[in-house]
N, C-alpha and C positions, 0 to 999 in steps of 0.2 A: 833754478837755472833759467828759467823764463823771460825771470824779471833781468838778469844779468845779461841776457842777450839781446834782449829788446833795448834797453838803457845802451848795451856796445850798440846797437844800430842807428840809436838817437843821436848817439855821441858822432857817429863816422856820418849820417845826414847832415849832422847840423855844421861841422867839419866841412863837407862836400858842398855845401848853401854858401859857408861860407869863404870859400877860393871862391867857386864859382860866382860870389858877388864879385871879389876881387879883379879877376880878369876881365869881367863883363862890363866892369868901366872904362878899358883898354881894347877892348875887343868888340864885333857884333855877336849879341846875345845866343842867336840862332845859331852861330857856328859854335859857339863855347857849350851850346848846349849839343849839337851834332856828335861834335870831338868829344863830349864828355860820354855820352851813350852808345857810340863806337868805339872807344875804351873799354867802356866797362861792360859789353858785350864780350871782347877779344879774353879780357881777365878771365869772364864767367866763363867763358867755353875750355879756357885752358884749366881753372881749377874742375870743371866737369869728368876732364882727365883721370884726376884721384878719386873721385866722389860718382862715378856713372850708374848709380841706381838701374831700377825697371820699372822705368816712368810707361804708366797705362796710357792709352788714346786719351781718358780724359784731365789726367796730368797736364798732355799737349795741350789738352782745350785752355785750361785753366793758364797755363803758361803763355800762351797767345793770348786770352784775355787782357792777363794781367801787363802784357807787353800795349796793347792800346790804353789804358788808364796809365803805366808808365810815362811814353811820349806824350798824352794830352795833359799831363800833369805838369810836366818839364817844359814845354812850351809855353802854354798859358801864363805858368809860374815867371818863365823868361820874358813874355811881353811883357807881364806886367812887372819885370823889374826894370826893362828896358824905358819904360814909359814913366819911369820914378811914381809906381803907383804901389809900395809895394807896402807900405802901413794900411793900405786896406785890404791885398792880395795875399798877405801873407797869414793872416790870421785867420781870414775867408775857409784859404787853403788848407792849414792844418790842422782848424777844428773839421772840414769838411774830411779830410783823410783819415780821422778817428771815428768818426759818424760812422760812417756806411760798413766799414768792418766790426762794430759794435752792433750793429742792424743784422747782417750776418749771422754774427754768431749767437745772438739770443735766438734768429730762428732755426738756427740748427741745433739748440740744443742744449748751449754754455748757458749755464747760470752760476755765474760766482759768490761767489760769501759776501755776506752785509759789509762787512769794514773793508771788500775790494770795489762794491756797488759806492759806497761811500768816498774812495780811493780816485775812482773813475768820474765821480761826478765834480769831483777838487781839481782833475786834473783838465775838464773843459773850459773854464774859465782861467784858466793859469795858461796853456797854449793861448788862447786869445789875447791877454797880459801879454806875458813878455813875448808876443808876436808884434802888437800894436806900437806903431813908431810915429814919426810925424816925416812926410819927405816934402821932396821941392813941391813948388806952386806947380802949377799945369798949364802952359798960355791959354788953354783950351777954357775956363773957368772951373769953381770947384766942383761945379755940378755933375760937369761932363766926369773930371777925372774921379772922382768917388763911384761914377755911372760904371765908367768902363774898368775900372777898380773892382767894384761886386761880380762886374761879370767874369772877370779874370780869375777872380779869387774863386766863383763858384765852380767854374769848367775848373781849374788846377786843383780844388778838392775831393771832385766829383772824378778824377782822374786817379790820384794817390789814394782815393779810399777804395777805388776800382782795383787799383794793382794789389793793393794788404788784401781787401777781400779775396780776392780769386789767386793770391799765393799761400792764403790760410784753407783751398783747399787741397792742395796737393798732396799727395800722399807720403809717408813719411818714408816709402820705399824707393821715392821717385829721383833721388839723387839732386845734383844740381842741373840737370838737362831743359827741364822745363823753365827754369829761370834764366839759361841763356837762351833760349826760343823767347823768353818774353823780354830779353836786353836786346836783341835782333831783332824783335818788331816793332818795340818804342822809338828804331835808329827808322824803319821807314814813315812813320809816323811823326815823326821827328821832322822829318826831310819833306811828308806830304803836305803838312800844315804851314809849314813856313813855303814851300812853294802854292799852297795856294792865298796865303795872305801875302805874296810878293817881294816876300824877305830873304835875303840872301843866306844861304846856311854852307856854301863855303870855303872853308877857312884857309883866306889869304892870307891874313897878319899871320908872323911867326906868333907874336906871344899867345896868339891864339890856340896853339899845340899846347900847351900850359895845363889845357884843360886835363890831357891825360889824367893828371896826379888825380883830377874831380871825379875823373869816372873808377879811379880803383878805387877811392873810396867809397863811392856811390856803392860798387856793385859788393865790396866787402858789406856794406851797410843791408842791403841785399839778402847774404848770404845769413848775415845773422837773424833778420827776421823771418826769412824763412824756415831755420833751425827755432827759432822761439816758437812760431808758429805750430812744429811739431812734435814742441816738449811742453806747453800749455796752451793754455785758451787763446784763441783769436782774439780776444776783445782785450783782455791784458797786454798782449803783446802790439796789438794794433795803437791802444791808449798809450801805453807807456814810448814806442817809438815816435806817435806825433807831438810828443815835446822834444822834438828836435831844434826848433827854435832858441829854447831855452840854451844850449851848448852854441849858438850860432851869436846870441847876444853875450856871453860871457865870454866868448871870442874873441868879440869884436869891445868889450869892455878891457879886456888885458892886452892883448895885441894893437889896437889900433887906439886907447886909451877914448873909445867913446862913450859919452856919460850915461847913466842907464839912468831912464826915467823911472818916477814912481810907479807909477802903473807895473813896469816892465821889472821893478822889485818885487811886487806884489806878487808877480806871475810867477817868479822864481821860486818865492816859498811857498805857496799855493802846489807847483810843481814838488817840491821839496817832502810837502806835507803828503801830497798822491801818492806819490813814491812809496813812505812812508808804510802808507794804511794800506797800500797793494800789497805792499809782502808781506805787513802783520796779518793781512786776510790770506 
């Protein structure tokens, strides 16, 4: 069931990555990402309705964590898509988002079986694979854009591995409550970082509202991994959702008929093969 739910998470991320590319070429980035985490706050607090657990103090703790690595993930991630830097932000980011929930949970305690050890180590280089693209030039030179490229990509990983970590430990009593306290603090976080980098967050353009559809999937994507989280191992469920790329380029290969590079094949059966040897183990 883990693995089923973490794959439904990867599949509704990589879904939500990619609208949210879509609109963000028509929109400013910062308001698509606003509108998308004031959506998918609104959803989470209304599905909380069915599902209201007896989330402990430190539920809330972890659910406010997890709402600051949220918003620093979604930002960073948006600069640097805004910036067309995202062949080096992206791959940055998603291996960083499986890192640090795999760090986690060996120290709490998870040790998985050799053929899922095996599983998880196929599936870091395969995020990175079909993560890695090639985008536009940079006026700035390549130096610059590869610079601010790593740095995007590291804050946006160091962000997403923050929110999987600290929503892997919530308790399985805790309902969905703590994860709309952490959809409500990634929207201030959201809003403080783009006010203090001088960017507009918002959203004038109508197609901008668009975003809605990004955040019911975001927070669906959400809902699932924090249910994987507390029918198996953190590190499984953290690994298996940051190949969300993978569903983002297969996407954008059928819909938008863009050509997938080698590399970005590799990554898919590399992916394929993870998959695989997670659930055989």
């Amino acid at each position: 069931m883990t693995i089923l739910l973490a794959l439904g998470a990867a599949a509704l991320y990589g879904l939500s990555d990619f609208v949210g590319g879509l609109l963000s070429r028509h929109s400013s980035v910062w308001a698509v990402a606003a509108v998308t985490q004031i959506s998918s706050t609104i959803l989470t607090v209304l599905a909380t309705l069915f599902l209201p657990g007896d989330p402990s103090g430190a539920d809330w703790m972890w659910g406010a964590i997890a709402g600051v690595g949220s918003g620093t993930g979604t930002a960073f991630l948006y600069r640097g898509l805004a910036a067309g830097r995202m062949g080096v932000v992206a791959p940055l980011s998603a291996v960083g988002a499986a890192l640090l929930p795999v760090a986690v949970g060996l120290a709490t305690g998870e040790r998985p079986e050799l053929l899922t050890w095996i599983g998880i180590a196929c599936a870091f280089p395969a995020i990175w694979l079909v993560s890695t693209s090639i985008g536009p030039t940079d006026p700035g030179g390549p130096s610059r854009r590869v610079g601010e490229g790593v740095t995007d990509g590291l804050l946006a990983g160091l962000g997403f591995g923050l929110m999987f970590a600290a929503l892997g430990q919530v308790s399985d009593e805790a309902g969905l409550a703590p994860l709309a306290l952490s959809q409500a603090v990634s929207i201030v976080v959201v809003i403080g970082l783009a006010t203090t980098l001088r960017q507009s967050w918002v959203p004038r353009d109508p197609t901008t509202w668009r975003a809605v559809v990004v955040g019911g999937l975001a927070a669906g994507a959400a809902v699932l991994f924090l249910f994987a989280t507390q029918t198996g191992l953190l590190t499984i469920a953290s690994v298996l959702t940051s190949l969300f790329p993978a569903f983002t380029v297969l996407l954008a290969a059928t819909v938008l008929r863009e050509r997938t590079h080698a590399a970005q094949a590799v990554g898919l059966l590399l992916a394929a093969v993870a998959v695989g040897l997670v659930a055989a183990g």
